[in-house]
N, C-alpha and C positions, 0 to 999 in steps of 0.2 A: 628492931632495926638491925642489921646484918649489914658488914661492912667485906668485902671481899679484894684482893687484889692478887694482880698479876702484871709480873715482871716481863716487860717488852726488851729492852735494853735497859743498860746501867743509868740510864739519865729518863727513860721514860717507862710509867707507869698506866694502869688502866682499872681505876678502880670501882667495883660493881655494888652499888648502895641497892638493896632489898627493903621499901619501906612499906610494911602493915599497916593496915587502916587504924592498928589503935597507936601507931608510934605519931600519928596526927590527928586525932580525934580532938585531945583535948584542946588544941590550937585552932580546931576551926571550932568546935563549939565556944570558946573563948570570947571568937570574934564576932559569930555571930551574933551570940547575947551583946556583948558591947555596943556592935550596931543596929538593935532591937532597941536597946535603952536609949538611945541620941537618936532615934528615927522619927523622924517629922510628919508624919505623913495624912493627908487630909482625910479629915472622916475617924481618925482613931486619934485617944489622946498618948502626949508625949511618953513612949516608954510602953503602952498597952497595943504596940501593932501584932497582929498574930505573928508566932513564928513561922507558920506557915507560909504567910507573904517575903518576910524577910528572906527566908528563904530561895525563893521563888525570882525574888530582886536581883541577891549577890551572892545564893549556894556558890553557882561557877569561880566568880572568883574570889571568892574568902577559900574553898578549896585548893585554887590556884597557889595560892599565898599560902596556906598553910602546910601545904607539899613542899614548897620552894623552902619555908624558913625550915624546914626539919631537915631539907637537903644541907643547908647553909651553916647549921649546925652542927651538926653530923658529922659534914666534910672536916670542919674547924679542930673540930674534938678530935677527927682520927689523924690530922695533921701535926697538932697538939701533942697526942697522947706516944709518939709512935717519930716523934724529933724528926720529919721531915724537911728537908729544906726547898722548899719548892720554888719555883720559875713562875711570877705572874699571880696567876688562880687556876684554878681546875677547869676545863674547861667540857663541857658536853660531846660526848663521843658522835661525832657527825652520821645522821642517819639510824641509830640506834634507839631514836624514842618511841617505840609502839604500842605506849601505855594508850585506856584508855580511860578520858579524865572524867570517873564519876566516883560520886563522894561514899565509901566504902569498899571502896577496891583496894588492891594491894598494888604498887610501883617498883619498877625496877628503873634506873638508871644508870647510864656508863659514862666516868669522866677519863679525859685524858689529865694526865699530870707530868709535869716534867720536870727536874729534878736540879738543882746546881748540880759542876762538879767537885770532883773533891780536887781542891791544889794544895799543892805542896811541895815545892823546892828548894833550891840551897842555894848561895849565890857566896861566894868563894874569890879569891885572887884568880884563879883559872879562866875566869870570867872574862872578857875584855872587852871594852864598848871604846870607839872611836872616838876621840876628846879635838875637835879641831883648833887648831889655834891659827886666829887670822892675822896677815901679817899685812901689816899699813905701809903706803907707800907718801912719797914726797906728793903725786897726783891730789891723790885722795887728802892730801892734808888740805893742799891749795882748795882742792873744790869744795870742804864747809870751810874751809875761812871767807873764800869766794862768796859762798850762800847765804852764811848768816852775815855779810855785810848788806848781802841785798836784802835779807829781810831784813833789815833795820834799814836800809837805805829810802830814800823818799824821792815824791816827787819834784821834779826841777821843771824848768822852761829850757826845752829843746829848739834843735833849728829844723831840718828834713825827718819829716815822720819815716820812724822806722817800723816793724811789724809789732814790735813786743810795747810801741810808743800808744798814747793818749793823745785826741786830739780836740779842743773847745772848738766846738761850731754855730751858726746859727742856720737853721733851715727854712727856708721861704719858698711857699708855694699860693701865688695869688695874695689873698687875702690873710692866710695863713703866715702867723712865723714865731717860732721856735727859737730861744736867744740863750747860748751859754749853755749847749747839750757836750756830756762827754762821750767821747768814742772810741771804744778797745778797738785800734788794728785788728786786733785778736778775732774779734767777735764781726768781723766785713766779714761776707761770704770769699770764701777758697778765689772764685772766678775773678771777683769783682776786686778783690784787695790790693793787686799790682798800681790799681789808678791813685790810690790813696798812699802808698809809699813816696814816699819823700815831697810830700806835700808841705807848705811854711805859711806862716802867719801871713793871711792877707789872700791869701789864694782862692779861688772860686773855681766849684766845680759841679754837673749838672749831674744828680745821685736818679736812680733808679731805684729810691728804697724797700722795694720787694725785692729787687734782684742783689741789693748788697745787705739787706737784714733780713735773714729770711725767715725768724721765726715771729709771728702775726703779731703778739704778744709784748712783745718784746720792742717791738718795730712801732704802734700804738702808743707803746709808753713812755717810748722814748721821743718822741714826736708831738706829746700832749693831750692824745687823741682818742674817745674810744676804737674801737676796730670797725663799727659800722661808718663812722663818721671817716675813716681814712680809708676807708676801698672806694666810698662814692667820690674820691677826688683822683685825680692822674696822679700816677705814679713818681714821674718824675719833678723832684727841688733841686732847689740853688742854694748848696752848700758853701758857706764864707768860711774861712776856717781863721780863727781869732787869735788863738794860738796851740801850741804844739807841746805834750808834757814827755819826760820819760823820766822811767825811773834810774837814781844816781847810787849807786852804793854808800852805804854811810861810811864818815869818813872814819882814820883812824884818831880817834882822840878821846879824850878820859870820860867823856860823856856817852859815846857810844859804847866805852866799855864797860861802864858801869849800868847801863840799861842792857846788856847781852848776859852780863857775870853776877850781876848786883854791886853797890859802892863800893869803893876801894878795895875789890878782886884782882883787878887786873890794873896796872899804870901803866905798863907800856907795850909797846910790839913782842917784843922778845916774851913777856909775861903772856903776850893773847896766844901766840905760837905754840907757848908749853901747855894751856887751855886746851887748843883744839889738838894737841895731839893727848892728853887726857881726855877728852868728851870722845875722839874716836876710840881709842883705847877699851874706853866702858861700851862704846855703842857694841865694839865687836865681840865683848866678852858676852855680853846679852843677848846679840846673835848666835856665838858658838853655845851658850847656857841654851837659849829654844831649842837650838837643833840637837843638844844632844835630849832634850828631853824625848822631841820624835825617837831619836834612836836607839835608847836607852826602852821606850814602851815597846816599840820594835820587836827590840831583843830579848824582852823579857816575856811578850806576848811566845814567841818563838819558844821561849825557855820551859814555860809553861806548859806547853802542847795540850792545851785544854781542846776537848770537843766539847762542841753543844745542840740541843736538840732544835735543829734549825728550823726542823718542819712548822713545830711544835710554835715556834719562838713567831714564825712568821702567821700564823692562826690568832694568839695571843696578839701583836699590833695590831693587828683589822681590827678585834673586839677590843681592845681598849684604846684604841682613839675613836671607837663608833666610827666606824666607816667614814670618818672625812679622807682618808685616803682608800684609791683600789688597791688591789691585789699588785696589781701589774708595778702603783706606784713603789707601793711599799716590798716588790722583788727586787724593783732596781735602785735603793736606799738601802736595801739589807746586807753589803759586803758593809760598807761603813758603819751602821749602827751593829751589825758585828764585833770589830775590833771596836768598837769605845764599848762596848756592853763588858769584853772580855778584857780589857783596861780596865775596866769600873772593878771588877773581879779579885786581878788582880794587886792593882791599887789597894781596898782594902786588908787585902791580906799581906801585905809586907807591912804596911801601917801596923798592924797588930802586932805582926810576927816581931817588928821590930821595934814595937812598944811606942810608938810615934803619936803624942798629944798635939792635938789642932786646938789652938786657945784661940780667946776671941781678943786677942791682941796682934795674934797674927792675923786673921779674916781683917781688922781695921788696917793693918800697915798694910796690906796686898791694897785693899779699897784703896788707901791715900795715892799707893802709886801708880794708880790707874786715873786719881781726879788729876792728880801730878800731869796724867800724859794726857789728856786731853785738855788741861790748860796750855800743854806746849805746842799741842797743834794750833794756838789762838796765838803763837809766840810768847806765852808768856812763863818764862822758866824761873822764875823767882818771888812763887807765891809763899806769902808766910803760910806757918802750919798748923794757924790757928783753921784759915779759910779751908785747905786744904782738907782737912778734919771734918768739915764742919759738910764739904759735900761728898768725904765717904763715907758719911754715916747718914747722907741723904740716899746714896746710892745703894747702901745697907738695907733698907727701908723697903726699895722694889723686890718683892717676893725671888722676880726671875732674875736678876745683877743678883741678890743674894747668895743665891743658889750657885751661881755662874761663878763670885767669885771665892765661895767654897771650895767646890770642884778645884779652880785652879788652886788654891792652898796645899787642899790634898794630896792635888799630883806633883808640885812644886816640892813637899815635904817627902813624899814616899820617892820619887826620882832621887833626893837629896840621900835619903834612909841606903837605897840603892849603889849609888854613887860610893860610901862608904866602903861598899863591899866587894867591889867589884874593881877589873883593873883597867884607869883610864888610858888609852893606847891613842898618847898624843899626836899631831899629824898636823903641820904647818901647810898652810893653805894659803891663796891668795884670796883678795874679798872676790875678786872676778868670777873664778873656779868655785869661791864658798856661795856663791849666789845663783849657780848653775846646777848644785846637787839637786837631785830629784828625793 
């Protein structure tokens, strides 16, 4: 076996494997005795088939196989031996196979190989990465104290339906009737919802139900009905409307505060006020913390001036995702899997450089504050951390969250590593302008 290479460029490679019929002899005689002995075959007993048949069966591909494992090896060893750091796998030099495949010939092969680069830089006070700081206004205080009143706010009994208003109906068509159906304003069709504004209890009105619910579905179900059973009837019922709901802000008192803060957090207005302008406070530092994480990869991508062998990198995705994507898909995805390949890159390399252990107490807190936030999206911000615990370590469990909330750790921690070294070049912003950057 004869291993040969040749330097294309600093990141790519082309190396020329020469394999003799005896660097694979003993691997396909190997296999073919193996498969002589478990051969089943009618008319000879177990293990006594000629080898001539066996031959004759699966010469071609136990030859196949035993070229490919000596490729496979070979490659490994000279990878191995010779501290490459390679991009992928090697991949078959396109158009260069002209061996031809009978069992005592000699094989040549040519792979493409493509190389990491070498990084390495220094990251200093000279440095400077933009640190925004958001500055809160009186607005923005009103409108989440505004919000979280109406989330916690309920429903009441209104007078004139308004758009964002509920309204109990019964609908009667013939023989047909529907008693104590609710109805989002919301969800009338655009055309049809002026007639339903400022409707009141007791009122009666003649609906068009395809033309004011327009999805079939929806319209059926809300009606009682399956969908064959409501196209064979006329369109048009007699809408009673019973009464009229909207929603009322919850009010200000010890009980609303203690289901928004948890018990005895907050007792009064002046206490809820210093809240929300604390809960914005942290919203906007979490805000400016993402955005400098974008800018901070940014600049260090930048810092880095890595190349990479793009040809090379886009051949390598076709073959390892098996062609569930084309070419074409995977041209116009490759600026972004780009820069995260070279964030992955360099990510690692400030973590080491800068001696950075990822335990798995941090992977747990990252989890917790991710079940944290999708319990907040259900409203509810004051879960114990027993529960809380109990499903980041359900979320831990899924191979890809696992992974997902790895990554984030990592970048979270080397951004941090970074941060240290660098100089943050703070720059007060409005939220308005901070939610406009590109």
């Amino acid at each position: 076996m004869k291993i040969s290479k040749k330097k294309v460029d600093d990141q790519n490679l082309v190396l020329t494997l020469s394999i003799a019929a005896a660097d694979y002899a003993e691997k396909q005689k190997k296999e073919l005795s193996e498969l002589r002995r478990k051969a089943e075959i009618k008319g000879f007993r177990k293990g006594m088939v000629p080898a001539s048949l066996i031959n004759r069966m699966y010469g071609q591909q136990v030859l196949v196989n035993s070229v490919q494992d000596t490729i496979s090896e070979s490659l490994n060893d000279y990878i191995t031996k010779n501290k490459l750091k390679v991009i992928g796998e090697p991949l078959p030099v396109e158009g260069a196979d002209k061996n031809e495949w009978v069992s005592g010939n000699d094989f040549e092969f040519k792979f493409d190989v493509a190389l990491y680069p070498e990084i390495n830089f220094e990251l200093t006070k000279d440095d400077e990465v933009v640190y925004y700081t958001i500055t809160s206004t009186a607005e923005a205080k009103a409108e989440m104290k505004s919000n979280l009143l109406k989330q916690y706010g309920s429903l009441v009994d209104g007078e004139a339906a308004k758009e964002e208003d509920f309204i109990i109906a019964d609908f009667e068509n013939g023989d047909n009737k529907v008693e104590g159906t609710y109805v989002a304003l919301r969800n009338v069709a655009e055309a049809v919802r002026p007639a339903f504004v400022g409707i009141k209890a007791g009122d009666e009105l003649n609906v068009n139900v395809n033309e004011a619910f327009e999805n079939e579905t929806d319209r059926a179900s809300m009606l009682k009905l399956s969908k064959e059973e409501l196209a064979a009837l006329a369109p048009e019922w007699k809408m009673t409307v019973k009464n009229v709901k909207t929603f009322a802000d919850a009010p200000m008192t010890t009980e609303t505060f203690d289901k928004i803060f948890g018990e005895g957090v907050v007792a009064d207005e002046a206490a809820f006020d210093a809240k929300i302008e604390e809960r914005l406070k942290a919203e906007y530092t979490n805000e400016a913390d993402f955005r400098l994480q974008k800018d901070m990869k940014d600049y260090l991508i930048g810092k880095a001036a890595m190349t990479l062998p793009e040809k090379f990198l886009k051949r390598w995705l076709f073959v390892a995702t098996e062609a569930k994507f084309t070419q074409e898909e995977i041209d116009n995805e490759f600026p972004m899997f780009l820069e995260d390949f070279k964030w992955q890159l360099i990510r690692d390399y400030i973590l080491e450089k800068c001696k950075v252990e990822i335990k798995e107490e941090d992977v747990l807190a990252s989890a917790k504050a991710f079940a944290a936030y999708q319990y907040a999206m259900y409203g509810m911000n004051n879960v114990p951390d027993e529960q809380l615990e109990s499903l980041a370590k359900s979320i831990l469990s899924q191979e890809k969250d696992s992974r997902r909330i790895l990554e984030q750790v990592e970048t979270e921690k080397a951004v941090a590593a970074a941060r240290e070294l660098v100089t943050l070049k703070k720059k007060k912003i409005s939220v308005k302008n901070f939610r406009e950057l590109k």
